[in-house]
N, C-alpha and C positions, 0 to 999 in steps of 0.2 A: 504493500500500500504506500509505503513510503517512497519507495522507488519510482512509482507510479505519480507521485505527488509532483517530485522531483523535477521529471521528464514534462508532466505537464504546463510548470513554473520557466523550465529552458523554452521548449518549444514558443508559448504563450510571449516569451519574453522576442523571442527574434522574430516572430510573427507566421509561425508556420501552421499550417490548419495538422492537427491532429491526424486525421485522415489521409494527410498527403505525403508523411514522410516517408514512406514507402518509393514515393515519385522525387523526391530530392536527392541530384546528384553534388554529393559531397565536395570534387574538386571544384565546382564552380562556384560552389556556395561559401560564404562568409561571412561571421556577423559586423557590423561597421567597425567595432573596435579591431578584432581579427585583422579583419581585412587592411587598416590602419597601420600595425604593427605589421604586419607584411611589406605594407608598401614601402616603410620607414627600411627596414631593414635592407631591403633590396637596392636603394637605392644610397642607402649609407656606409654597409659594411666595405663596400671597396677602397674607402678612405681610410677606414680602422686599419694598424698596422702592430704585429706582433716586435717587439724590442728585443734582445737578447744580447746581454753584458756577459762577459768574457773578462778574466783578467790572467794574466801570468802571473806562475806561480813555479818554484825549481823544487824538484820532489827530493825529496830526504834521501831516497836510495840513487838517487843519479843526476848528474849535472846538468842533462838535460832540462831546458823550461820547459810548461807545457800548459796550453790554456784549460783552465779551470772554472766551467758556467757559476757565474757570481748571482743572478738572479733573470727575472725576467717578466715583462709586464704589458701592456698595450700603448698606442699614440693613435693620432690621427695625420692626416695629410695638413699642412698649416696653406699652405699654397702649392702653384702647380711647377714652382721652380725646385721640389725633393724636403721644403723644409718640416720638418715634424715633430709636434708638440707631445710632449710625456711629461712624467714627475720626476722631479730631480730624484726621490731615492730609487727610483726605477735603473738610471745610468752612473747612482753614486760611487765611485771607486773602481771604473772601468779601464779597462788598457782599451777592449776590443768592443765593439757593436756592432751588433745585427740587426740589419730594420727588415722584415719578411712581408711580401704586401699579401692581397687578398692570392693574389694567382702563384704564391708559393715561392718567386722568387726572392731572392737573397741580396742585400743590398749593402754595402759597408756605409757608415755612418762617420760622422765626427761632430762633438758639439763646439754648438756657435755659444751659448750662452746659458745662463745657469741660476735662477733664484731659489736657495734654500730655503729660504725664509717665507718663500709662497707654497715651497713642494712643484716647481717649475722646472723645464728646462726644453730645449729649443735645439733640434738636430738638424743634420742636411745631409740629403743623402749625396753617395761621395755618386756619379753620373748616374745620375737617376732619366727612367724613363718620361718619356714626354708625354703630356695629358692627363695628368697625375691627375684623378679625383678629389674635388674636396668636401668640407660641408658646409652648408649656410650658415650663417651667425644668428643668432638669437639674442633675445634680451632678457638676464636672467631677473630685472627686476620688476617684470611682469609675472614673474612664478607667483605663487599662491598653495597651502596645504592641501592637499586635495589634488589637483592637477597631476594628469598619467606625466611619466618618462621613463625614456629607457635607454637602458647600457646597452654598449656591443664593447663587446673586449675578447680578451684570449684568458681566460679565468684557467686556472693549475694547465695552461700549457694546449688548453681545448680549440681550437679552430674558431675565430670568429661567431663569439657565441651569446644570444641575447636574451635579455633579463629587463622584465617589464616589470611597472609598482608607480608610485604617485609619492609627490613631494610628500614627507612626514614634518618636517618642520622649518624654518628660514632662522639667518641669522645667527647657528652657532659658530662655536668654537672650537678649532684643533689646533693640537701641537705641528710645527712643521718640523724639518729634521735640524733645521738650527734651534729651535727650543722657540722660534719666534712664533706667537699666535696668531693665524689666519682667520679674520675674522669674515663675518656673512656666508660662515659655509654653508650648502645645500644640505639638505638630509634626505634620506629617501629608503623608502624600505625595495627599491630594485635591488635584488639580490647582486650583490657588491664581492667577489671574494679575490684573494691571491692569483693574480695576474690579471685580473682587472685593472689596478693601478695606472693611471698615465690615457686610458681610453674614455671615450666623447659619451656623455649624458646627453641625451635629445630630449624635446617638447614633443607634442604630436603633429607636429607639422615637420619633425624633422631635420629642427632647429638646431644647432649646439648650444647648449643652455649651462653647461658645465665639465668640468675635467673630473674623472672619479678617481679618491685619491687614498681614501681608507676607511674602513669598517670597524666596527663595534662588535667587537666576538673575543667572549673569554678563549673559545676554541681556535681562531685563529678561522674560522668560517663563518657565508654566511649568517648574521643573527637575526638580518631583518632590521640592522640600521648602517647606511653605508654614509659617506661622505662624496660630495664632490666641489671642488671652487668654481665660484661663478664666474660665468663666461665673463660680466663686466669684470673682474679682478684681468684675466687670463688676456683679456682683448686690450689692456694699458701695460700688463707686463712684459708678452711675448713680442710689441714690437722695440722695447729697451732693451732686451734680449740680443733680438737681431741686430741691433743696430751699436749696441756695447757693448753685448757680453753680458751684462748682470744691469739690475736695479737704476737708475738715478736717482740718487732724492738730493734736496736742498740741504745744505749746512747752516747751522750758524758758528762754527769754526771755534767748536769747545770738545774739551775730552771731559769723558763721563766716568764716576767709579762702578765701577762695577757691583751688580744686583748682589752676590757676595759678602761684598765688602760692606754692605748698606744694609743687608740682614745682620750680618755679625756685631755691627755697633748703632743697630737699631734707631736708624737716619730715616725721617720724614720727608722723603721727597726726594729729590735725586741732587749730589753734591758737583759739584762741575772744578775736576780734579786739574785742568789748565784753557786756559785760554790764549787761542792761537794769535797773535799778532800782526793785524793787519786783514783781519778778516772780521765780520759783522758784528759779533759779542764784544770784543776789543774794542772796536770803535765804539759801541753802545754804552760801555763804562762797566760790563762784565769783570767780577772777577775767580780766579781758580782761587783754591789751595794754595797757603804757604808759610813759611817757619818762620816762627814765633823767633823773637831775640833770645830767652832761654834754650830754643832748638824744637821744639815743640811743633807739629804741624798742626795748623788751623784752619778750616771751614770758612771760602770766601762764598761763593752763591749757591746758594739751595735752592733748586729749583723746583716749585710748588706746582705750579701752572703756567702750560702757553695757551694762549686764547682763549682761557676759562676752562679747559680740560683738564684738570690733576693727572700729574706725573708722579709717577712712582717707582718707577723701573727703566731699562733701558727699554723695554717691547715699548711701553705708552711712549717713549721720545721718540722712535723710530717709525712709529704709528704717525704719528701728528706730522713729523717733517713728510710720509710719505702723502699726507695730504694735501702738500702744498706743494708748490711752484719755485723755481730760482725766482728772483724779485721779490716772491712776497711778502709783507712785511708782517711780522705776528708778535704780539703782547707776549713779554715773558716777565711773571711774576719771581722771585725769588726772596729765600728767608737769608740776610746777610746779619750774623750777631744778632741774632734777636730782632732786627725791622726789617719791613716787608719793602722791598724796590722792586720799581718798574720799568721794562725796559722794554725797547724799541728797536726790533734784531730786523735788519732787512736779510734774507736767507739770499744766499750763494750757492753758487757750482759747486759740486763736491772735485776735490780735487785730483 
């Protein structure tokens, strides 16, 4: 009865008369959704690219080197001139790479560029074919909970393989492999697992809406919550990438002490251990750290808040200058002895 129940809940739902499924032939038929995630896939997987890191290693019994697979994960096509986007711990600590496309072939790589701090990084392939597949951009700040999407990746090493689910939440938080937190991650319960990494989150239009980057699983599988960065993060990094090799942000031409050294003697705010000469904080009447006439080292600016954001750490300074531009000019509050200054940092180039 219940199976009965079941069967008349599907049929009733895709609109098929009872009576007829006997005359319904299968390969032609599809529910919208079905037929959706078919579409997607077919015309996305050929961009999706298998990675494969290699390192040299000289084996204990013989002097012989010999490459040793260090790990391995997914990318996509960035463009149609070979370049292809994965996650930095996908290609971390590689001598060799292998970028594999849909039709099997085998491609040597070399990177162009590399942000730890996002779980980014930016390949090309070394003569890559012409007409390279790519995929359209999306806008991940039109996502919403509820909303399908789906991975395609190479999960434990499987062939272009796809995994459908709907946003679970906007707006968290992961570790990157520098310790730095990526903030407005995606969440999504599309099953997410080992060698997924570094491969394309779609919308249902087939969008790129995100990079999938890591999962939530005591087992290391799997759990029904994955991660990916949004395309807007992925769409202002990857071309600093190409174009430098890593990140730009603004300066304001000050050393920081380290998060560390700030827990151990339990410092409110972040201490600003020198200031560079001749560069924005200098001019603005910043000061570092310095020794006391008994020899004693002393606390010149604390810095509390830039633009009304409390600073705490190196992540929230690193955060704020990535919000901004060279030129612009942003309020830095600071604790110097006990009174609170304000100061006027126009940010610079980094150098």
């Amino acid at each position: 009865m219940l199976n009965k129940l079941r069967m008349l809940a599907l049929l009733t739902f895709v609109n098929i008369p009872l009576n007829s499924i006997g005359e319904t032939d299968y390969l032609s038929f599809a529910t919208d959704d079905e037929a959706n995630s078919v579409e997607i896939f077919q015309k996305s997987s050929p961009a999706v690219v298998f990675v494969t890191n290699t390192a040299l290693r000289r084996s204990l019994f013989s002097p012989n080197i010999q490459e040793i697979p260090r790990g391995a994960g997914s990318g996509f096509i960035w463009n149609k001139n070979g370049l292809v986007v994965t996650n930095f711990h996908v290609i971390a600590g590689a001598n060799k790479l292998t970028v594999t496309l849909q039709d099997k072939s085998d491609y040597r790589a070399e990177v162009i560029g590399v942000a730890p701090e996002k779980d980014l990084a930016v390949l090309r392939l070394i003569d890559p074919p012409k007409n390279l597949p790519t995929l359209p951009m999306g806008d991940s700040s039109e996502l919403s909970v509820g909303r399908k999407v789906l991975a395609i990746g190479n999960p434990f090493g499987l062939d272009t393989t796809l995994t459908t689910g709907v946003v679970s939440a906007l707006g968290q938080e992961i570790k990157s492999p520098s310790n730095r937190k990526i903030r407005g991650v995606v969440q999504t319960d599309a099953a997410i697992n080992p060698g997924n990494s570094g491969g394309p989150l779609l919308n249902s239009l087939g969008q790129l809406v995100g990079v999938n980057t890591a999962i939530f699983s005591p087992s290391g599988a799997s759990a029904g919550i994955g991660f990916a960065i949004p395309v807007n993060t992925v769409s202002q990094v990857v071309p600093q990438l190409i174009n430098y090799g890593r990140i730009l942000r603004p300066i304001m031409g000050i050393e920081l002490a380290s998060d560390r050294w700030i827990k151990r003697y339990r410092i409110n705010g972040m201490p600003v251990v020198r200031v560079f000469q001749g560069l924005p904080a200098a001019r603005a009447g910043m000061m570092g750290a310095y020794q006391t006439r008994q020899g004693k080292i002393a606390l010149g600016d604390v810095i509390k808040s830039i633009d009304g954001a409390p600073i705490s750490n190196n992540d929230d300074y690193m955060t704020i200058m990535e919000e901004h531009k060279v030129g612009d000019t942003v309020e830095v509050v600071t604790d110097r002895a006990g009174k609170t200054k304000r100061f006027k940092v126009e940010l610079t180039e980094s150098q």
